[in-house]
C-alpha positions in Angstrom: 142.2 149.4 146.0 143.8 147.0 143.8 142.5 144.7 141.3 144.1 141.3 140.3 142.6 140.0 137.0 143.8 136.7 136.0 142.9 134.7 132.6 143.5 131.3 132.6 144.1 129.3 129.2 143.9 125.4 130.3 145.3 122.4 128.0 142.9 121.6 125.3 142.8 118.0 126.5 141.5 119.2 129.9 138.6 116.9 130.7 135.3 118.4 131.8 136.2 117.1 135.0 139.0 118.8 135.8 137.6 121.3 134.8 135.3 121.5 137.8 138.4 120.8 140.3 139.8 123.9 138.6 137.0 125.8 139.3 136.4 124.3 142.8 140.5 125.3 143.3 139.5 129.1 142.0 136.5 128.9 144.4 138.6 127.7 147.2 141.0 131.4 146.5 138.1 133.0 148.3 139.4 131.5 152.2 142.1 133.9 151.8 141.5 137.2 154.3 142.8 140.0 152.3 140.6 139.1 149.5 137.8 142.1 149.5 135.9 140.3 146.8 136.6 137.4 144.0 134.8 136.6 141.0 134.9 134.0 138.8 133.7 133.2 135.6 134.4 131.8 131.8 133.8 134.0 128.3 130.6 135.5 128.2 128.6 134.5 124.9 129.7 138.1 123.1 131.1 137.9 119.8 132.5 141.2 118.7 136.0 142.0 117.4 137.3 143.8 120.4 136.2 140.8 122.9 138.2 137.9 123.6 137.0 134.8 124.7 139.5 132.3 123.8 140.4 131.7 127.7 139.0 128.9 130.3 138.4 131.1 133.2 138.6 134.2 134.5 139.3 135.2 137.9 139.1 138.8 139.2 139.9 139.6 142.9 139.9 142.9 144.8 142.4 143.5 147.7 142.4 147.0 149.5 145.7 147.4 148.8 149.1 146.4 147.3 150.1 144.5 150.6 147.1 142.4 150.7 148.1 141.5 147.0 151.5 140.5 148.3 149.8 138.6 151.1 147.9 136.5 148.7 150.5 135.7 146.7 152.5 133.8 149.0 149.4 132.6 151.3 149.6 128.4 151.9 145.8 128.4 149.8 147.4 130.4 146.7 150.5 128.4 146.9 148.7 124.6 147.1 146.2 126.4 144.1 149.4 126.3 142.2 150.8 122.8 143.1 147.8 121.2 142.6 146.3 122.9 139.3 149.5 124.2 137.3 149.5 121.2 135.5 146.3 122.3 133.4 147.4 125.3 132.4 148.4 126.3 128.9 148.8 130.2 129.4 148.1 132.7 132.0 148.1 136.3 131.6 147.6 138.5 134.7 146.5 142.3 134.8 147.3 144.1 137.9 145.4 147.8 138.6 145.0 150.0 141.2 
C-alpha cells in the first residue's frame, strides 16, 4: 500500500468560488482506477501546538502500490487537475508513505 497525502496552500485572494471548482477538481481525482480510496478535506477545528491548519485542503489517496502512484501521476484527469487549478496555488507539500 501506498499513501499519497497532499496539502494544498491556495492564494489568499482565492474567492469562495473557486474555491468550490478546486474542490470539485479534487473530487473529480477520484475517476482515476488505481485510486483505492481518496479523501478530501480542509483543517479540522483543533487548535493545539503540534497541529497545523494553515492549509486550504487536504487530499489523501491510497493506491495499492508504487505503480498505481506512478499511473496517477501522469493520468489525462491528474494532468488537466493541474492545468486547470495550478493557478490557485500558493504552496503544495506532498507526503509519500508506504
Amino acid at each position: 500500500m501506498l499513501t499519497h497525502h497532499v496539502l494544498f496552500w491556495l492564494k489568499a485572494d482565492t474567492s469562495e468560488e473557486k474555491r468550490q471548482e478546486f474542490r470539485a477538481g479534487l473530487e473529480t481525482l477520484k475517476g482515476i482506477e488505481t485510486i483505492k480510496a481518496a479523501y478530501i478535506g480542509i483543517p479540522a477545528p483543533i487548535e493545539r501546538p503540534v497541529v497545523d491548519t494553515t492549509y486550504s485542503f487536504s487530499l489523501m489517496i491510497v493506491f495499492d502500490d508504487l505503480a498505481g502512484h506512478d499511473t496517477y501521476q501522469v493520468h489525462p484527469i491528474h494532468q488537466t487537475f493541474l492545468e486547470n487549478f495550478r493557478v490557485l496555488f500558493d504552496k503544495v507539500i506532498i507526503y509519500d508513505s508506504q
